[in-house]
TORDO-739836 format. One record per residue (C-alpha): chain; x negated, y negated, z; residue number from 1. Coordinates in pm, whole numbers, plus 32768, in hexadecimal, padded with zeros to 4 digits. Example, Ala and Ser with C-alpha at 12.3 -4.5 7.8 and 13.67 -1.06 7.14 Angstrom:
BEGIN
@cadena = A&east = 7B32&north = 81C2&up = 830C&num = 1 $
@cadena = A&east = 7AA9&north = 806A&up = 82CA&num = 2 $
***
This chain:
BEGIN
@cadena = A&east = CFDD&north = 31A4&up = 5E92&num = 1 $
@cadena = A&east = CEAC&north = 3202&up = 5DC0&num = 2 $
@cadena = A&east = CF17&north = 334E&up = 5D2D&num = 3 $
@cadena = A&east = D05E&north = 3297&up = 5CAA&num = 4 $
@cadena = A&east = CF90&north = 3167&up = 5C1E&num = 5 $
@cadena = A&east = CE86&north = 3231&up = 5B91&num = 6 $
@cadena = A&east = CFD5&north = 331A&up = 5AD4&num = 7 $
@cadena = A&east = D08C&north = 31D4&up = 5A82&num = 8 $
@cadena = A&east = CF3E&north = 316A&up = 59AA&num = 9 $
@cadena = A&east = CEB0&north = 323C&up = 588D&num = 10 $
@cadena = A&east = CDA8&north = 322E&up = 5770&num = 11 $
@cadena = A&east = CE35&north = 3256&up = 561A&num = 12 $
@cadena = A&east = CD09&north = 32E2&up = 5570&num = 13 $
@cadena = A&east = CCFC&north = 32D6&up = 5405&num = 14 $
@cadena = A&east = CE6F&north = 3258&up = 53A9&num = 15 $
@cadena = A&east = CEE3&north = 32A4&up = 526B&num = 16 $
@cadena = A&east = D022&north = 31CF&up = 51E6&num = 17 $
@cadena = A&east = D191&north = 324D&up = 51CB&num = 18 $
@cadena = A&east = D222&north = 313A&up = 5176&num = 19 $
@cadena = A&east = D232&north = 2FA6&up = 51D8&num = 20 $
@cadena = A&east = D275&north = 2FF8&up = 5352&num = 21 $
@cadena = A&east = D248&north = 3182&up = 5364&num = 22 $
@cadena = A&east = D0D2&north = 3260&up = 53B4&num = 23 $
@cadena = A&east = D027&north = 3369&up = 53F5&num = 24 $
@cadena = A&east = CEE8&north = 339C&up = 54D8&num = 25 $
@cadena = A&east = CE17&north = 34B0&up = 547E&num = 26 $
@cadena = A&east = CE83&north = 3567&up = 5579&num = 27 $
@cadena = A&east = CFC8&north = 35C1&up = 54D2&num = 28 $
@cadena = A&east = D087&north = 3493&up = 55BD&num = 29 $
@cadena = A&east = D18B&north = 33C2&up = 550B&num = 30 $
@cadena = A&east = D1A8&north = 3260&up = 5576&num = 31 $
@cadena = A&east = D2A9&north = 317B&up = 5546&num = 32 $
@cadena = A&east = D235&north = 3029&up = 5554&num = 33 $
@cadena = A&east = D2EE&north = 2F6E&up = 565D&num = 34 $
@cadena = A&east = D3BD&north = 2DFB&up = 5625&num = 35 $
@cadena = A&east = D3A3&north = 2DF4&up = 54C6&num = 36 $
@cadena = A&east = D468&north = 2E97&up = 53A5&num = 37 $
@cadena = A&east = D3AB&north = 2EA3&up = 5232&num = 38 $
@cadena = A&east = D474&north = 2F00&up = 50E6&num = 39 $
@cadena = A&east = D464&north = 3074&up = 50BF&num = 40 $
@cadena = A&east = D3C8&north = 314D&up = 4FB6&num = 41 $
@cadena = A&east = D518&north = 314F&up = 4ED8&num = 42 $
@cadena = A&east = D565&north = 2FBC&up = 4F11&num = 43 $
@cadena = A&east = D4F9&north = 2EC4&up = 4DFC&num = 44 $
@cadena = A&east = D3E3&north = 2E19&up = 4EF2&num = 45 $
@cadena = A&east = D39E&north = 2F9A&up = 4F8E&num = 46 $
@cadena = A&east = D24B&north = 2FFE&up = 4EC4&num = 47 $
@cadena = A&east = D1C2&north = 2E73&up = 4EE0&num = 48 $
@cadena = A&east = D20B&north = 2EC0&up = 506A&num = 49 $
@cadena = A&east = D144&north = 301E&up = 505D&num = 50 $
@cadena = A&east = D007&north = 2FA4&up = 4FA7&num = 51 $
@cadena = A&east = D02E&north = 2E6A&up = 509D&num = 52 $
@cadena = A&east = CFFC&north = 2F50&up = 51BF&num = 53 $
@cadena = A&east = CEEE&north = 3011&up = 5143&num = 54 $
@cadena = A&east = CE4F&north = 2ED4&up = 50EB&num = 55 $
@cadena = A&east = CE4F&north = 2E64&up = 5261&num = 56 $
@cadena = A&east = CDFA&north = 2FCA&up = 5314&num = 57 $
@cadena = A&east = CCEA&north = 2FDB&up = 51F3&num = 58 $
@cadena = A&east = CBBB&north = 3090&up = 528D&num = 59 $
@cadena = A&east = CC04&north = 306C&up = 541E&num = 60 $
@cadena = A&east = CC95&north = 3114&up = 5537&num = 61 $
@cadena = A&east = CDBD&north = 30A6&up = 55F3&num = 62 $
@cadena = A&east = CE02&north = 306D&up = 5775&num = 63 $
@cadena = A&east = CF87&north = 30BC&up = 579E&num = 64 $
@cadena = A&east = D06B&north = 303D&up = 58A4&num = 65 $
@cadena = A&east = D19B&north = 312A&up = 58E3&num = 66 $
@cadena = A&east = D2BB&north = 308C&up = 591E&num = 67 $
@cadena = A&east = D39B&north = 31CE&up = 5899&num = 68 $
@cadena = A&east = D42B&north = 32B5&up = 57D4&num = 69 $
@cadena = A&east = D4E7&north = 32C5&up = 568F&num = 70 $
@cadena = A&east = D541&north = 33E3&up = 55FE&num = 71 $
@cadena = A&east = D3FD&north = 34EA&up = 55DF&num = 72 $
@cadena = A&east = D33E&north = 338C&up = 55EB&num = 73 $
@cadena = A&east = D296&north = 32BD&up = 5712&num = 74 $
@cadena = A&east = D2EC&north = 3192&up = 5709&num = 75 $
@cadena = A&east = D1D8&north = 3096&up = 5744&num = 76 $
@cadena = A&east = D125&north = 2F61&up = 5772&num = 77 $
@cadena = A&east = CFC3&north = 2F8B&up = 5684&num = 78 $
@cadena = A&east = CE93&north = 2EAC&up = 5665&num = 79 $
@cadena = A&east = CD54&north = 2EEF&up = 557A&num = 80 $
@cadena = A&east = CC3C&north = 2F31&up = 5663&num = 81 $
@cadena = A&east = CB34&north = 2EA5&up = 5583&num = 82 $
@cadena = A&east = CBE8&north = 2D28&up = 55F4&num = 83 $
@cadena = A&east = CD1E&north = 2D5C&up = 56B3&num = 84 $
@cadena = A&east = CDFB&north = 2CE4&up = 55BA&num = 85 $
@cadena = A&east = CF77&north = 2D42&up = 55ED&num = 86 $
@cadena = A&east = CFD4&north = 2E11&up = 549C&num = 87 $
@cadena = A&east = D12E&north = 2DB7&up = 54C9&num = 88 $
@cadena = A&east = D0CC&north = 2C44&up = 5506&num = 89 $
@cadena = A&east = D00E&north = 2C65&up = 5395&num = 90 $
@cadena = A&east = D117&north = 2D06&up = 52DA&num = 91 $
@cadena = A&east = D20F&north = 2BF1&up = 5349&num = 92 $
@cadena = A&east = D110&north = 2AC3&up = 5313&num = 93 $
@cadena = A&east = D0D6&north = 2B4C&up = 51A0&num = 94 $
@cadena = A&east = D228&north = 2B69&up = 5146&num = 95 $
@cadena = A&east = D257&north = 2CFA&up = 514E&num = 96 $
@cadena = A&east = D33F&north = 2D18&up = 5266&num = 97 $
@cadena = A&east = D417&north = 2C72&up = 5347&num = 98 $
@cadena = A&east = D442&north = 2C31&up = 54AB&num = 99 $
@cadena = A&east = D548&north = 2D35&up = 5565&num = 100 $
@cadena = A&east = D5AF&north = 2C6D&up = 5686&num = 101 $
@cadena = A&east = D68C&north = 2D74&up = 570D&num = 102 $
@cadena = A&east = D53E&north = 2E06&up = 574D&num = 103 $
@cadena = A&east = D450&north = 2D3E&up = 5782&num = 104 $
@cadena = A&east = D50B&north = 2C0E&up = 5823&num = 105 $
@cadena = A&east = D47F&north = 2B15&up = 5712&num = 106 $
@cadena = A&east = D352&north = 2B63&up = 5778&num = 107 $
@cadena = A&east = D2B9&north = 2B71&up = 55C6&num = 108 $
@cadena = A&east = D3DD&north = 2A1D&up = 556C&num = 109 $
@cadena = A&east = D2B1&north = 2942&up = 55AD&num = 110 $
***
């Protein structure tokens, strides 16, 4: 039980931004951030969504949840460690993305 906890939870160490719901750890991972979907790069609202998420992953680490897999992406649950804030829970409250209740069961409507 504590090998597949301690693989389920990860440190995203200096993220840099893809786009409004899209990163990359510094260790080359891709993470797709999980019950949310953001404008992307190409949309209208896309580079407001970008700078949004750099703005809240500005200068700390992450602690990722995995909940899965999209693509060449892990798909997961992320909170800044310097105050446990939900990322996804940010980008929603400010406007720069939207809850995906398919995904996350309503879980960022709120």
């Amino acid at each position: 039980m504590i090998a597949t906890l301690a693989a389920a939870v990860f440190l995203c160490a200096s993220p840099g931004v893809i786009d409004g719901d899209s990163l990359r750890c510094q260790d080359g991972t891709r993470v797709r951030i999980w019950g949310i979907q953001a404008p992307e790069r190409h949309h209208a609202e896309g580079p407001a969504a970008t700078r949004a998420m750099s703005d809240i992953i500005r200068r700390t680490d992450l602690r990722c949840e995995r909940k899965g897999k999209s693509y060449d992406r892990v798909v997961a649950r992320c909170r800044r460690t310097s105050d446990g804030r939900d990322i996804a829970a940010e980008m929603v409250r400010h406007g720069h993305a939207a809850d995906w209740p398919r995904y996350s069961g309503g879980e960022y409507a709120r």
